[in-house]
C-alpha positions in Angstrom: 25.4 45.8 -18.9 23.0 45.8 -21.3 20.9 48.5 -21.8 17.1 49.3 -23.3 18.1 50.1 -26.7 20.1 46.4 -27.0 17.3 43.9 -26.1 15.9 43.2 -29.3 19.5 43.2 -30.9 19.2 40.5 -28.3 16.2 38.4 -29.4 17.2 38.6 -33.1 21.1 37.4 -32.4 19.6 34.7 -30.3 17.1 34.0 -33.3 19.3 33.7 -35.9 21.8 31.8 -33.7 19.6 29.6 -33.5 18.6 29.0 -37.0 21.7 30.0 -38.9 22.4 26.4 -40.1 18.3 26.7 -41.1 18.1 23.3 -39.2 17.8 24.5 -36.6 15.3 18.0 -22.0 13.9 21.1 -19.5 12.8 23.4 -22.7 9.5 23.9 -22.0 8.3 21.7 -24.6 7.0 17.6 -24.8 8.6 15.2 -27.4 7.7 11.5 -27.8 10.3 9.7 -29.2 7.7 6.8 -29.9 8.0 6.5 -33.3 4.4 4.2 -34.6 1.5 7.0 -34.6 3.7 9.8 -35.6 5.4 7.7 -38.3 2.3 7.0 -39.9 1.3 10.6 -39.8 4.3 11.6 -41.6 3.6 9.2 -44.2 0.2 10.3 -45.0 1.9 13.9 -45.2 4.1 12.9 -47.6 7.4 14.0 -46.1 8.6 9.9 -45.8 9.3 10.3 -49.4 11.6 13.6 -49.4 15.1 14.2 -48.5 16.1 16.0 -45.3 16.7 19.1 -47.4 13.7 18.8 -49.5 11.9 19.2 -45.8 14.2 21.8 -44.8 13.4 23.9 -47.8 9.5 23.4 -47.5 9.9 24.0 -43.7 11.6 27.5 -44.0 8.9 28.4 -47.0 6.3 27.4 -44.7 7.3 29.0 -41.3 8.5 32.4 -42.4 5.2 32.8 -44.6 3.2 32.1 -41.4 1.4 35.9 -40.5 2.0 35.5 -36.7 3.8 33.2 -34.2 4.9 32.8 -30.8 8.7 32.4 -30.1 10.0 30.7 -26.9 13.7 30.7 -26.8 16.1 29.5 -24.0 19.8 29.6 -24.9 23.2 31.9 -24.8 24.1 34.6 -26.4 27.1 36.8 -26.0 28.1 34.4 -22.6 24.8 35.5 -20.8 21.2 33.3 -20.6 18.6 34.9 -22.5 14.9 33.8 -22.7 11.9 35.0 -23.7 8.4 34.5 -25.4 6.8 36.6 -27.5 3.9 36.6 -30.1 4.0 38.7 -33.0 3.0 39.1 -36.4 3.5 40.8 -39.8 1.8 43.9 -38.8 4.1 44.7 -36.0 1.8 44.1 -32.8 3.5 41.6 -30.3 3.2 41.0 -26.7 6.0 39.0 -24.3 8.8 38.9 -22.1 12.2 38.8 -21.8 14.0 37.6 -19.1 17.8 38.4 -18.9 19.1 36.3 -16.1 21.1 38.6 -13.8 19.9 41.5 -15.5 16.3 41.8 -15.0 13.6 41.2 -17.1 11.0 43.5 -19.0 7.6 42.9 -20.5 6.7 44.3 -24.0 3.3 45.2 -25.3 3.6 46.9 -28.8 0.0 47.7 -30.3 -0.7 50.4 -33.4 1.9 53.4 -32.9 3.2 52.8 -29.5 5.1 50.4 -27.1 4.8 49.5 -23.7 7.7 48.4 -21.5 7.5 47.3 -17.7 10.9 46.6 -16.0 11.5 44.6 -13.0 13.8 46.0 -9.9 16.8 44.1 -11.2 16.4 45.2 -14.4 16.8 49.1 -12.7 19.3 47.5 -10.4 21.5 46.6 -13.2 21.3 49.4 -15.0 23.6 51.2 -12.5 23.0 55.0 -11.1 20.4 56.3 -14.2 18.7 52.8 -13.2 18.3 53.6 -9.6 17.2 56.9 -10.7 14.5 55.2 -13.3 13.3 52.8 -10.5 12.6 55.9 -7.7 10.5 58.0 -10.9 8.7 54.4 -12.6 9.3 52.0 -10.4 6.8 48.5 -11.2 4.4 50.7 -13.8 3.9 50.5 -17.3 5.8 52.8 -19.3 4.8 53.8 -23.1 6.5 55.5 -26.0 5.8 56.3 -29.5 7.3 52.9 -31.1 9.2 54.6 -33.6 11.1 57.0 -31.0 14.9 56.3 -29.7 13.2 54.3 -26.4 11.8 51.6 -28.0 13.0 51.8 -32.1 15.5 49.0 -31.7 13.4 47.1 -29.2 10.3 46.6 -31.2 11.5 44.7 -34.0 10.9 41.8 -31.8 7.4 42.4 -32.9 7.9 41.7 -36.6 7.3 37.9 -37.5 9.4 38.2 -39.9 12.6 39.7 -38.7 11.7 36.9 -36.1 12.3 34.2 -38.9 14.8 35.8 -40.8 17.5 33.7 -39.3 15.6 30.8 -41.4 17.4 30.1 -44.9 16.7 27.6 -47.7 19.7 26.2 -50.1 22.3 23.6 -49.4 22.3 21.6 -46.8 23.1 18.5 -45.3 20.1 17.6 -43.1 19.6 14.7 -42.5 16.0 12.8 -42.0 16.0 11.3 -38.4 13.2 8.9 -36.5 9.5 10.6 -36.4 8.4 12.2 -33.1 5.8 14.4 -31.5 6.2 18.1 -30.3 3.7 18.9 -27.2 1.3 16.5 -29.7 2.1 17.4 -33.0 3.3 15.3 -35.3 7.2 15.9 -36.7 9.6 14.6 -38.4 13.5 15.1 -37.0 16.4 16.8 -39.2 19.7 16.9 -38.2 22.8 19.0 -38.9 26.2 19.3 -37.4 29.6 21.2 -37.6 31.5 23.9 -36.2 31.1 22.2 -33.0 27.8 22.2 -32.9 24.6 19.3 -33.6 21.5 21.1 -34.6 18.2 19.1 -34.5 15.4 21.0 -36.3 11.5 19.2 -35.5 9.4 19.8 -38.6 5.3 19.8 -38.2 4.2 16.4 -39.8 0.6 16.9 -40.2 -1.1 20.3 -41.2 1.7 23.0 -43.1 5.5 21.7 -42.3 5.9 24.4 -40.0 9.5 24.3 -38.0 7.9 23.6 -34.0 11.5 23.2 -32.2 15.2 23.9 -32.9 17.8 22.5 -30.6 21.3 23.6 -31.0 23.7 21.5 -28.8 27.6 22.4 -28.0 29.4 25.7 -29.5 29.2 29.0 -28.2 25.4 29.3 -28.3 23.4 26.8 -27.5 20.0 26.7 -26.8 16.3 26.2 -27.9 13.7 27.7 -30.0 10.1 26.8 -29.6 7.7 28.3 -32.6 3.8 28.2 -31.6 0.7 29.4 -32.5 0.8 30.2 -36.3 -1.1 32.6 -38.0 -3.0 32.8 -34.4 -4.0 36.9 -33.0 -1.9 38.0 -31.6 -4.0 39.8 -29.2 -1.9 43.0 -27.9 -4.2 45.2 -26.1 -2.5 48.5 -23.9 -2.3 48.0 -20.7 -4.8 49.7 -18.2 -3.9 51.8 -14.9 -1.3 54.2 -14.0 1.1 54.0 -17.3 4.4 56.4 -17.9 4.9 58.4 -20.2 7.9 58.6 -21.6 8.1 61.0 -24.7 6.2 63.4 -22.1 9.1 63.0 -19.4 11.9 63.7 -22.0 10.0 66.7 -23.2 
């Protein structure tokens, strides 16, 4: 069972699971393997003439100096699915969900000081006898919190950009420079990493900064993968409206 307090443990395992090599169908995302128009893109970049680590390096520069982004991940972690999508930047304000399979999902809204939270049935449901109890007193509502309080502490680093890339390192590597391609229109060029069982594929933006768009991790223990979007785009986090709970009030 996983409780509040663990999600964003969650979302940054899953993160840097993803990315731990730094290179890294049905993900949410296009790629055109046709090679001709995005080829010639990546030439006029200029990443045709550098290695696959040389790319790797500027990538990770690039992507974890971007002030906001949106994160889609689809993958395993700890033997369970896990996705979400969330938007966030350097200031700590996010918005998105997580979606925990068998285990609910909950929706996050952090904005200045505070965090909001809405949790669906099975997310009570699995949360055994205090979730039953939680679903009778909240049920579908909004809940909020002071973000820095023991409800919400853990779960809102999910709403720093950076801890979000953090799982991205630069240094040695053997990345290797594949075929170019396009990510839902964009540009990239493919790099490629593989042991322990697994083959990472990292998609690198082409055109514009060499921003990492899509990691794919195939085979090992936690496969999956991570779609970056929307860089140094609002983030747009505004509280939600209605009946909302209070939660520092209830614990008194």
């Amino acid at each position: 069972m996983r409780s509040t307090t663990t999600l964003a443990a969650l979302c940054a395992t899953a993160t840097a699971a993803l990315a731990l090599t730094a290179c890294g169908g049905g993900d949410g995302s296009k790629t055109d393997d046709t090679p001709s128009r995005a080829a010639t893109t990546a030439r006029k970049g200029g990443l045709a003439d550098l290695t696959g680590p040389q790319i790797l390096d500027k990538a990770v520069k690039a992507t974890k100096a971007a002030t906001s982004l949106t994160v889609d991940l689809d993958g395993v972690v700890d033997g369970g699915a896990l996705k979400y999508r969330m938007t966030s930047d350097t200031k700590g304000e996010c918005k998105g969900t997580m979606d925990l399979g068998d285990e609910g999902a909950v929706e996050l809204i952090k904005t200045g000081d505070t965090a909001y939270m809405k949790y669906d049935a099975t997310f009570w449901e699995s949360q055994g006898e205090d979730g039953k109890a939680a679903a009778k007193l909240i049920g579908d509502r909004w809940t909020r919190t002071d973000a820095s309080g023991p409800d919400a502490k853990d779960l809102v680093d999910a709403c720093d950009a950076g801890k979000m890339t953090a799982g991205f390192v630069s240094g040695p590597s053997d990345a290797r420079k594949g075929r170019s391609t396009t990510v839902d229109g964009v540009p990239a060029v493919t790099l490629t990493e593989r042991g322990g069982g697994e083959t990472t594929t990292m998609y690198v933006a082409a055109r514009g900064k060499p921003y990492i768009l899509k990691v794919v991790i195939k085979g090992g223990d936690q496969p999956g993968t991570l779609l970056l979007s929307d860089f140094d785009e609002p983030v747009g986090a505004k509280a939600p409206t209605g009946d909302v709970v209070d939660l520092d009030e209830l614990a008194g």
